[in-house]
N, C-alpha and C positions, 0 to 999 in steps of 0.2 A: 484457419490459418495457424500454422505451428508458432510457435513461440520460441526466440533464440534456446531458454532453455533446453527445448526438447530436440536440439542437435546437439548438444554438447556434449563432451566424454566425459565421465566419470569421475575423472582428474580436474576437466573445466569444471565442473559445476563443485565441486571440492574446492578449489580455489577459489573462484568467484563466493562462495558460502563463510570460509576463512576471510577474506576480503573485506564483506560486508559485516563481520564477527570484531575485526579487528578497528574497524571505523565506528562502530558503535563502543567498542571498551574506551575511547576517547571521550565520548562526552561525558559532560559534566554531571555527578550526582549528589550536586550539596544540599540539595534540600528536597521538601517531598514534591514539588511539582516535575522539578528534573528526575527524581529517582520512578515516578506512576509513569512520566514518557520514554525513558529506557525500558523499565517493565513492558510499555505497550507495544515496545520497536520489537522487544520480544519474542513478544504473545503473535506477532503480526508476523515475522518473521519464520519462525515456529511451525504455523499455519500454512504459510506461503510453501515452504520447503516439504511439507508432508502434500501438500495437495501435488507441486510438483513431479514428487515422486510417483503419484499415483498415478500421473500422467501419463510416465514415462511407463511404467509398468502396463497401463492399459495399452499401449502403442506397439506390446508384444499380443496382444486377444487379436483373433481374426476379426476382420472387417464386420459391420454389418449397422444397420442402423442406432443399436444400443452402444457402440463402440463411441460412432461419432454424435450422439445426443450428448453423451458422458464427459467427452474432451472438448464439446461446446463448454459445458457446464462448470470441467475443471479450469479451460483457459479463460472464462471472467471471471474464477473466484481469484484463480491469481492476479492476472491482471488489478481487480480491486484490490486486492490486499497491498501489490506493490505499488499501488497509486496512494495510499492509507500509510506505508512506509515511507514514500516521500516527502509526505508532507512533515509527516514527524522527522525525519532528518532535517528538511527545510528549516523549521521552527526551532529546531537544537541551536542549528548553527546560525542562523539569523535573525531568528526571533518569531513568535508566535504571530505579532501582526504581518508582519515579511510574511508570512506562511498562507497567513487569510488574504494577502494581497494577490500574491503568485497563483494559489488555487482556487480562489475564492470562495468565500463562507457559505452561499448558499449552497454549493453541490458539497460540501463536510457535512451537510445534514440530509442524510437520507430519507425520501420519504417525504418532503415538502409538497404541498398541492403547490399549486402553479401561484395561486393567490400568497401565498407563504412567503413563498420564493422571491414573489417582486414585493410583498412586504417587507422581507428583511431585506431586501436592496436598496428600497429607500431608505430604509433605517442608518443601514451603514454608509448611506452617501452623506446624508445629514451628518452619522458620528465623524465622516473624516473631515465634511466640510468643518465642522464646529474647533476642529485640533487645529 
């Protein structure tokens, strides 16, 4: 399934790029934890926007099963990556537990066995009941 990016013109994705350029030069980078999460909105960003390109580019190759293995492959990297952008905007603006509450903690960590996973969900039910 296409991604709104890969219909947009040249201009939209230009805009929409300045956009999100311009809502990140807002936030705040007084100390090192806000300056490592702008850096990461970055580095995330950065990634996001190359992979999309490549997307776009591959959607000029003729057809053929490498074409569509490839734009599987590029549209969940984006996808993660702007789901990983979210959350650090979330967290900028509203705070980092705001961020764990909205996405929750156990899918920020990739890679949990399933036991893991309902471990740290006890954990965190205990840490909120306890506040």
């Amino acid at each position: 399934m296409a991604l709104p990016y890969e219909i947009m013109s040249v201009e939209e994705r230009s805009q929409e790029r300045a956009a999100r350029t311009r809502r990140r030069e807002t936030w705040p980078r007084d100390n090192r934890e806000q300056q490592l999460t702008y850096s990461m909105a970055i580095a995330f960003t950065t990634e996001r926007e190359h992979l999309e390109d490549a997307l776009v580019e591959l959607a000029n190759e003729a057809e053929g099963p490498f074409k569509a293995r490839q734009c599987t492959v590029l549209r969940q990297s984006i996808r993660r990556l702007s789901e990983q952008y979210k959350k650090v905007e979330v967290a900028v603006k509203y705070g980092w537990e705001t961020a764990e509450e909205v996405f929750g903690q156990e899918e920020a960590i990739e890679g949990l066995s399933e036991t893991q996973a309902k471990t740290l969900r006890n954990y965190l039910k205990r840490k909120r009941s306890d506040n």
